[in-house]
N, C-alpha and C positions, 0 to 999 in steps of 0.2 A: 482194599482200603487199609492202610496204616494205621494199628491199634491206636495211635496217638492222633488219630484225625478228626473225632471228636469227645468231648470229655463233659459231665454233669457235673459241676458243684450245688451241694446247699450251701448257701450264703449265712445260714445260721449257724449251720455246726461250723461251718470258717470262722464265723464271725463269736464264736463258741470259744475259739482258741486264743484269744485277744485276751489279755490279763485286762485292760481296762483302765492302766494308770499309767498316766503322763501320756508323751507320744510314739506310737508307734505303727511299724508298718510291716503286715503279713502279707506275703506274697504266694497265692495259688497257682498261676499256669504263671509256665514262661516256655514259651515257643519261639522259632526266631523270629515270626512276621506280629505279636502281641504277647504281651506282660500285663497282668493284671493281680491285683491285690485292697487289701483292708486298710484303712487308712485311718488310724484312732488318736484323736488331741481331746486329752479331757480338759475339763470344762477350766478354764482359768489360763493352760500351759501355754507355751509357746510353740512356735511353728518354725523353725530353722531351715525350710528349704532353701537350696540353692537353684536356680534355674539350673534346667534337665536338657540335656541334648536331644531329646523325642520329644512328638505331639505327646499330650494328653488330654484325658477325659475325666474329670470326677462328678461323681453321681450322690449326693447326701443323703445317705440313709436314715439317717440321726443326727440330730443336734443346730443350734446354730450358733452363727457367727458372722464374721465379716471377711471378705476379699479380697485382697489387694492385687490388681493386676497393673502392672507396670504405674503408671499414676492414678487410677480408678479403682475405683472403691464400691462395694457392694453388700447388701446382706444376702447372706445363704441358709437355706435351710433344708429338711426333707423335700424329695423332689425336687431339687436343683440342679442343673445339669451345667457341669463351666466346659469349656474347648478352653485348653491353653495350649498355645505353639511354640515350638522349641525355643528353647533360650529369653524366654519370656520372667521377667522377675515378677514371682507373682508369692502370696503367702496368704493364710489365714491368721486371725487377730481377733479381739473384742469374744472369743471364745465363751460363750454364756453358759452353751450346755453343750455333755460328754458329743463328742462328732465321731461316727462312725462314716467313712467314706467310699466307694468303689470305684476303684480304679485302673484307668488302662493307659499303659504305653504304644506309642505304636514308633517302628522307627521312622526318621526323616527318609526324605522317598533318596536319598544320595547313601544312607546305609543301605536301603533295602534291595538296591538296583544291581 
């Protein structure tokens, strides 16, 4: 088995490494079949994604806010769990409290094949 075949994070000491102001995004594994990382918009900032050429997954550890996925709109919070699919215009907004997020890439199955 390939020393890099599996791996433990604590998500606090990651989440540890996070200054905590404005937005930003820490990236822990990046393997070629998953990419995952910290996703932090404090409380008020703006969200400037652009639609990503990969699935993804976010998972709300902290904070809420609101959702925009293509025309729909949602509120999020701890314990939320969103699926957004490639190329999807989606962003967070209405930002109330600091959001800490986890998240994973995974490629389109036409990368990965």
């Amino acid at each position: 088995m390939s020393e890099n075949a599996w791996q433990v994070f604590d998500l606090q000491e990651v989440k540890g490494k996070l200054t905590g102001k404005g937005v930003e995004y820490l990236e822990f594994l990046n393997v070629p079949s998953l990419n995952c990382g910290l996703y932090h918009l404090a409380a008020g900032s703006t969200d400037m994604q652009a639609p990503h050429d990969e699935d993804e997954v976010y998972f709300v550890l902290a904070g809420r806010a609101r959702m925009r996925l293509g025309d729909t709109e949602r509120a999020v919070g701890p314990g939320s769990l969103l699926y957004v699919s490639a190329s999807i215009e989606h962003s967070f907004f209405e930002i109330e409290e600091d959001m800490t997020l986890l998240v994973m890439f995974t490629p389109t199955p036409r990368e990965h094949s």
